[in-house]
N, C-alpha and C positions, 0 to 999 in steps of 0.2 A: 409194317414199318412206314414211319411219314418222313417227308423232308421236307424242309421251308423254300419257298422261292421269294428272290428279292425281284421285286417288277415296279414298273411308271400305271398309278391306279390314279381313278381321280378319290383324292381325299378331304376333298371340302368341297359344298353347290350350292348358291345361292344366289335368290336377284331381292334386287329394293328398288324401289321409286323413287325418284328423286326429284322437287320443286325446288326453285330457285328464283328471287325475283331479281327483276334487272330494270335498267334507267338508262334511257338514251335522250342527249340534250340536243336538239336541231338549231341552226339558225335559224327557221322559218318558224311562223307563227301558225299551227299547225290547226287546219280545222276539221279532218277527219281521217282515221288511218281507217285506209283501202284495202290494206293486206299483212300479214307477215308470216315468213316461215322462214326453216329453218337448213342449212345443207349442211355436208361435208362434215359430219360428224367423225371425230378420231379419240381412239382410246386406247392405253395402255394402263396393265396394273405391275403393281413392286410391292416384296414385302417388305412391311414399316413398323419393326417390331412386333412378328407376330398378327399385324392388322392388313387390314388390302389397302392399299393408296390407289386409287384411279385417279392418273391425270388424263385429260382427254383438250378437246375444241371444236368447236361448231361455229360457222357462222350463219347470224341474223339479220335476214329484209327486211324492214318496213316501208311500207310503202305506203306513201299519204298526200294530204291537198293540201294547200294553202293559198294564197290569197283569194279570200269568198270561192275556194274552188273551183279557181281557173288555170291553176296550175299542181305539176305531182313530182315527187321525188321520192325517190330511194335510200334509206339509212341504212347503211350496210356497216355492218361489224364483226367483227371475230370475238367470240366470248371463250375463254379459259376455263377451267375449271378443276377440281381439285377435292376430291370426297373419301374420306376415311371410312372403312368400313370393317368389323369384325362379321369373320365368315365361319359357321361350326364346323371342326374335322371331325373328321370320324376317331372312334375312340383308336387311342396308340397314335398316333399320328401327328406329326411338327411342320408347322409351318417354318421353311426355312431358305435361306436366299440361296440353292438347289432349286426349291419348288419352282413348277410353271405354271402361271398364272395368266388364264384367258377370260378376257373381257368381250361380252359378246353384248349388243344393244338389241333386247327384245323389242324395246318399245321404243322411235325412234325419235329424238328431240322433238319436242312441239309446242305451237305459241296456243296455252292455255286461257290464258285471258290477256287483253290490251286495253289501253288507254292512252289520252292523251289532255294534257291541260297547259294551252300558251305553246312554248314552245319545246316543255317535256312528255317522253312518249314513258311511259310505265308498264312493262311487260312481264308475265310467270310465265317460264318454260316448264315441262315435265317431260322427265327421259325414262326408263326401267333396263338396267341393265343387270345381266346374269354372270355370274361369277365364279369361274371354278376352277378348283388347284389340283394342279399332276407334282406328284411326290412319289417317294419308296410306299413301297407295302409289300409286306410279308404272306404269303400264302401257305399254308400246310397243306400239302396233300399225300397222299397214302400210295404208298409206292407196291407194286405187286409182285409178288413170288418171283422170284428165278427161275421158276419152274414152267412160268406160266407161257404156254403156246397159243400165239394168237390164231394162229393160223389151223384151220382145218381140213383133216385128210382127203383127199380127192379117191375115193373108192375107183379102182378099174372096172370096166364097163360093166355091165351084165351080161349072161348071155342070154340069147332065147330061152334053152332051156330051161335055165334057174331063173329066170320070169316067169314060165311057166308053173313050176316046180313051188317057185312061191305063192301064187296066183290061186294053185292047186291047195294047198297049204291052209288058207288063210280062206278058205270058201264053208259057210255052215251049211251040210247036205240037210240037216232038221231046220232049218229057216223055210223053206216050204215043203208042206204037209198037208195032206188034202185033209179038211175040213170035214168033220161027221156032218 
């Protein structure tokens, strides 16, 4: 006999990479960036028809010189962002605004490449975030007898005797034989 169970499984898993390029315009006439990274990355997903919507935000330092470098500042900004993504469920299984959907950042924002010309800085960030949906799932499993006892008999003690008596029993007297 089976019965089905309705339970929270995860039914969809997946990560992707993500490149993005970005444009920061400075007042200063910029002549070497010194540094950039990345904080306080935040992410949430929603379903969007069926797709994963991660909105999330980070912000970005740069950190640079300007005049004949003798002087440095810091461009700081919050960058948005906003990435549609199909994630495969498993087979039987609907993505549905029930579903939970957790966004976790494997790989955490980072300034892949920079530049800078006059007084524009020109930056590619890459993030890899992983993706996975808790929803219904059905389980069959096989239900056992009525009958069935889990539990095993606890035999009363033995006594000396009938240790012995078994002992005695269970001894082969032809196991040793003297040898021509």
């Amino acid at each position: 006999m089976y019965k089905e169970i309705v339970t929270k499984a995860v039914i969809g898993k997946g990560k992707k990479t993500f490149r993005n390029k970005y444009e920061a315009i400075t007042t200063d006439r910029i002549d070497t960036v010194l540094g950039c990274w990345v904080i306080n990355n935040k992410m949430s997903g929603v379903n969007d028809n069926g797709r994963v919507r991660i909105t999330g935000s980070f912000d970005v330092n740069i950190w640079y010189s300007y005049d004949n470098n003798t002087k440095t500042s810091v461009e700081a900004r919050k960058i948005s962002y906003n990435e549609v993504v199909n994630v495969r469920l498993k087979e039987n299984s609907n993505l549905t605004n029930d579903s939970e959907i957790i966004i976790t950042s494997l790989k955490n924002p980072t300034v892949i490449d920079v530049s800078s010309k006059n007084n524009i800085i020109n930056y590619e960030i890459e993030k890899e975030l992983g993706i996975e949906i808790i929803g219904d799932a059905k389980v069959m499993i096989q239900i056992v007898d009525d009958g069935f006892e889990d539990y095993d008999i606890i035999d009363e003690e033995i006594t000396e005797e009938e240790m012995y008596n078994e002992i005695d029993s269970s001894v082969n007297e032809e196991y040793l034989t003297e040898s021509d």
